[in-house]
C-alpha positions in Angstrom: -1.5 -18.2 -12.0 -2.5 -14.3 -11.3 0.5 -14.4 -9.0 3.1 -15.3 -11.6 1.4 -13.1 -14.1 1.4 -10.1 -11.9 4.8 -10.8 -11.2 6.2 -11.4 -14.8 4.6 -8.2 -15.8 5.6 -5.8 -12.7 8.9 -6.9 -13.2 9.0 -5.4 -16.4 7.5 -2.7 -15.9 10.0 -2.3 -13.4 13.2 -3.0 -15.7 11.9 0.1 -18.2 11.4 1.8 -14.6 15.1 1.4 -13.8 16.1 1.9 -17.7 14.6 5.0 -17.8 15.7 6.1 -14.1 12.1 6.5 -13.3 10.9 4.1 -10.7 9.0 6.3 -8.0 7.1 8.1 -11.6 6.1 5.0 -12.3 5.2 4.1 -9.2 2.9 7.1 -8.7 1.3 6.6 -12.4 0.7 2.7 -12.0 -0.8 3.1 -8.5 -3.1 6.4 -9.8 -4.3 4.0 -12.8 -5.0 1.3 -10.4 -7.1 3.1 -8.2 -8.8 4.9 -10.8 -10.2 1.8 -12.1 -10.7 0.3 -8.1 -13.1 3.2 -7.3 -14.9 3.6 -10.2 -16.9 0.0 -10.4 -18.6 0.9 -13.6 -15.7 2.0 -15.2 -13.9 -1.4 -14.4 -16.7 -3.4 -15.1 -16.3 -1.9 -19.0 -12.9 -2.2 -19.2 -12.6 -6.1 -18.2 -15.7 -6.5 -20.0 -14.4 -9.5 -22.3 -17.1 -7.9 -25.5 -15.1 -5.2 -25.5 -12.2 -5.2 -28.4 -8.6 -4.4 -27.4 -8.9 -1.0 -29.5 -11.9 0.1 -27.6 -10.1 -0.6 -24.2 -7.2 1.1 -25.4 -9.2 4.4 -26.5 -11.0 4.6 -22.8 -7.0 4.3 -21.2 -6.0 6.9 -24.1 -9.3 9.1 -23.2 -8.5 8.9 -19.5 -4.7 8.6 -18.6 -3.3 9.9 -22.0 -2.2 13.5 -20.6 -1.6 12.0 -17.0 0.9 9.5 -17.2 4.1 8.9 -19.6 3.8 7.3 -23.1 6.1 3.9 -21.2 3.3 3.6 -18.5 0.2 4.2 -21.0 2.4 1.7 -23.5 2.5 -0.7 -20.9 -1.4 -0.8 -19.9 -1.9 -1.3 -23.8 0.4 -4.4 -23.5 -1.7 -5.4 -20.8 -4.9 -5.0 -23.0 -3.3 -6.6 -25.7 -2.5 -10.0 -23.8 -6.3 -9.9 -22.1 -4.1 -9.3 -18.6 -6.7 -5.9 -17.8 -7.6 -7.9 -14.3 -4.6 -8.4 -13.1 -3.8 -4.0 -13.3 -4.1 -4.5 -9.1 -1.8 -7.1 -8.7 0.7 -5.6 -11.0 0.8 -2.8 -9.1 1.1 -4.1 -5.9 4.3 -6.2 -7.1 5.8 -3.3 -9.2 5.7 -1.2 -5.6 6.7 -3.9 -3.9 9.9 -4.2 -6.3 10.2 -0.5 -6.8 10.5 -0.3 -2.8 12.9 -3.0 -2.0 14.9 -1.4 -4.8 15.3 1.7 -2.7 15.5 0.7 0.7 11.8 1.6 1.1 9.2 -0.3 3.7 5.5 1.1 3.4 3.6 0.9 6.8 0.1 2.3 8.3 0.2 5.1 11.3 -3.2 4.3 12.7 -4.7 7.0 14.1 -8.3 8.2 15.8 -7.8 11.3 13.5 -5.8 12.4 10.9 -2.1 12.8 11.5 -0.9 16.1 9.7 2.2 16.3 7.7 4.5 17.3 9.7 3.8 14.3 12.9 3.9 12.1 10.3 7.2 12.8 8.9 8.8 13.1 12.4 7.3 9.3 13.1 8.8 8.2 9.4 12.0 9.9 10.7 11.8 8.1 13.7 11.3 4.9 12.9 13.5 4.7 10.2 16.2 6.0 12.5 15.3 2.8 14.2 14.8 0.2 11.8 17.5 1.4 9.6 15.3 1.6 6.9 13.5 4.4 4.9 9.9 4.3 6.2 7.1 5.7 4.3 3.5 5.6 6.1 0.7 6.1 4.7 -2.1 7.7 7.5 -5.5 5.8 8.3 -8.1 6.5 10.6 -9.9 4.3 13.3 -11.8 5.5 16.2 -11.1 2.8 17.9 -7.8 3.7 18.4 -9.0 6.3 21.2 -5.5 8.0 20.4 -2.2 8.1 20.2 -0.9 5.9 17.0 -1.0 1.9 15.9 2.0 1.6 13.5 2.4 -1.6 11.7 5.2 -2.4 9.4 5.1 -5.5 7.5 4.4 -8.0 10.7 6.0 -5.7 12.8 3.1 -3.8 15.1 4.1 -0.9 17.5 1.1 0.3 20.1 1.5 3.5 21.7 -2.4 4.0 21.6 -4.0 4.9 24.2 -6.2 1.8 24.0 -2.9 -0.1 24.0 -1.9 0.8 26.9 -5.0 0.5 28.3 -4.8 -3.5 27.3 -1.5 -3.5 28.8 -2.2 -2.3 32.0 -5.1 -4.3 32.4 -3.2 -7.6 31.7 -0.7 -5.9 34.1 -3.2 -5.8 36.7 -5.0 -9.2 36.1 -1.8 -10.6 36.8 -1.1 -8.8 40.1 -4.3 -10.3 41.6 -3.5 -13.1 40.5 -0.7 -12.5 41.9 -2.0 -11.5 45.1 -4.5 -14.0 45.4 -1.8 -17.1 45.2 -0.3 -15.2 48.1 -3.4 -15.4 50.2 -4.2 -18.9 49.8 -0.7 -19.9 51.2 
């Protein structure tokens, strides 16, 4: 059920998107509404509370996005309120990107880095791999100690390693296979 709710509303949202030539301003105003409401708890706790009326809900999206997002966006999120769909604002947004980005050629990855990648790196690697995927690739930058360095990529299910704890892996399955290796040849 959320699924095909999300879906049914994304998409049009996304049909005034391509109406009004507008789909990466949407894009950035639905995900900025979105996470609004993710990181503030106590904010979305009021919003999808189900005592509160529709007009109410639509004065605290008036109050906070009124000045920061287009009158087709904020008409849209009353919409939302109107049909008791305020819990499904996530979801819609994760479908509208998805639809907004296989609209343009787009595929949204992670670079997974020990610390932050600046601009610049992480342009050349978008460069790069869409150079190689023959798509438009668009990373977003996260960070994991783990990684030790050097940069995890994944791309839908694709996953590149050039970490240094990936070749690290590698080269230790490299070598547990040469004693293997070795040993077989001993025992004969």
């Amino acid at each position: 059920m959320a699924e095909l709710v999300s879906k049914r509303y994304a998409e049009a949202l996304f049909e005034v998107a391509l109406e009004e030539n507008s789909l990466d301003k949407f894009k950035e105003e639905i995900k900025a509404v979105s996470n609004i409401l993710d990181s503030e708890k106590k904010l979305k706790t009021i919003f999808e509370h189900p005592k509160l009326s529709n007009d109410e809900k639509k004065d605290i999206l008036n109050e906070l996005f009124k000045d920061n997002i287009s009158k087709e966006v904020l008409n849209f999120l009353y919409i939302i309120v109107d049909k008791g769909r305020e819990k499904y604002i996530k979801d819609i947004k994760d479908e509208y990107i998805m639809l907004s980005n296989e609209e343009q050629g787009i595929v949204e990855g992670e670079a997974i880095t020990a610390v932050k990648m600046d601009d610049e790196k992480l342009e050349r690697l978008e460069l790069e791999l869409s150079k190689k995927l023959n798509k438009t690739i668009k990373l977003t930058n996260k960070i994991d100690q783990t990684v030790l360095g050097g940069v995890f990529v994944k791309i839908g299910d694709k996953v590149i390693d050039s970490s240094v704890k990936g070749r690290i892996d590698e080269l230790t399955k490299s070598l547990n296979k040469a004693s293997v290796t070795k040993k077989e040849v001993e025992s004969k």
